[in-house]
N, C-alpha and C positions, 0 to 999 in steps of 0.2 A: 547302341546295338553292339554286341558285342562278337557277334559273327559276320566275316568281311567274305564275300564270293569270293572263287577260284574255278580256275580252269583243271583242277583233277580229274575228275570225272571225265571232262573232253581227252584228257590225257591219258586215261585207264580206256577208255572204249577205243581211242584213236588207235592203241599200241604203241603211243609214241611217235606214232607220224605226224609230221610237223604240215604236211601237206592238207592230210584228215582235222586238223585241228584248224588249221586256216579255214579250212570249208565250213566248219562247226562253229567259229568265230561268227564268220560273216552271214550265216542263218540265223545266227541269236541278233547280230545288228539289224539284221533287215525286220526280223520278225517280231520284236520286244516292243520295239515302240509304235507299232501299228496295233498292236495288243494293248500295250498302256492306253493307244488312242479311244478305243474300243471302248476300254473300262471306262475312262475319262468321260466320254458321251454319252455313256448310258447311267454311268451315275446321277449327271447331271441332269438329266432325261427322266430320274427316277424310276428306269428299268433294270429294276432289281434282278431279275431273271436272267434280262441278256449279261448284266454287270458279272455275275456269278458265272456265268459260262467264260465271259473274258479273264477273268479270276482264276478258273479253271487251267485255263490254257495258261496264265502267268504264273499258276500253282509248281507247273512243271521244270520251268525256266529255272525258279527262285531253286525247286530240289537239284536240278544240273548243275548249278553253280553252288552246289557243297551247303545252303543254307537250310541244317535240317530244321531247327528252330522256326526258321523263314515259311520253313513249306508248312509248318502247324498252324500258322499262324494263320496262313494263306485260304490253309483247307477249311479250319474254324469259319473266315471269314466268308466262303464261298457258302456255307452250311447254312450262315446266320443272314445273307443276302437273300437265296430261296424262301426265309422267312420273314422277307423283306426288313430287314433290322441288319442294322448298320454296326454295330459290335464289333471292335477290331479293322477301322477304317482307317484310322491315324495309323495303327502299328502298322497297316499291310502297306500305306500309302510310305512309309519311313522304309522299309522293306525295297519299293522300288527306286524309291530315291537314290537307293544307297545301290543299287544295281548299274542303274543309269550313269551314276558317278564311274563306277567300273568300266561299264564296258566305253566309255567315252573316253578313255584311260587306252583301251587296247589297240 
């Protein structure tokens, strides 16, 4: 993949306050991976409906963190779940891989 997340965005809406971006850090840590959890259960669950809503909510994450690529991919994916078809499960699954490695970083 060849787009890596960034905290720009947190940095353009903060104004550059260091304080607004710790806050915004620590909302993406608490909330990312309770949203992977989600996805993760309901895939395996074969609830493709709830999956795509979980998706939804991760859709937004992947665009905050600078991945516009990411967020197409995401949205594809949420699109093709409603239609219970799995299309772009490996890309969207490398997508948060590649997030989790970041913010585990921070």
């Amino acid at each position: 993949m060849d787009e890596l997340p960034n905290l720009d965005y947190f940095i353009q809406i903060a104004d550059g306050d260091e304080a607004i971006v710790n806050t915004l850090i620590s909302i993406l840590k608490s909330e990312f991976p309770q949203q992977i959890e989600s996805y993760n259960q309901n895939i395996s669950e074969a609830n493709y409906i709830e999956a795509a809503e979980a998706v939804h909510k991760l859709k937004h994450k992947v665009g905050l963190l600078g991945l516009e690529k990411g967020y197409n991919v995401a949205n594809e994916f949420e699109h093709s779940l409603r239609e219970h078809n799995l299309q772009n499960k490996n890309e969207f699954e490398a997508i948060l891989k590649n997030i989790t490695n970041f913010i585990q970083k921070l």
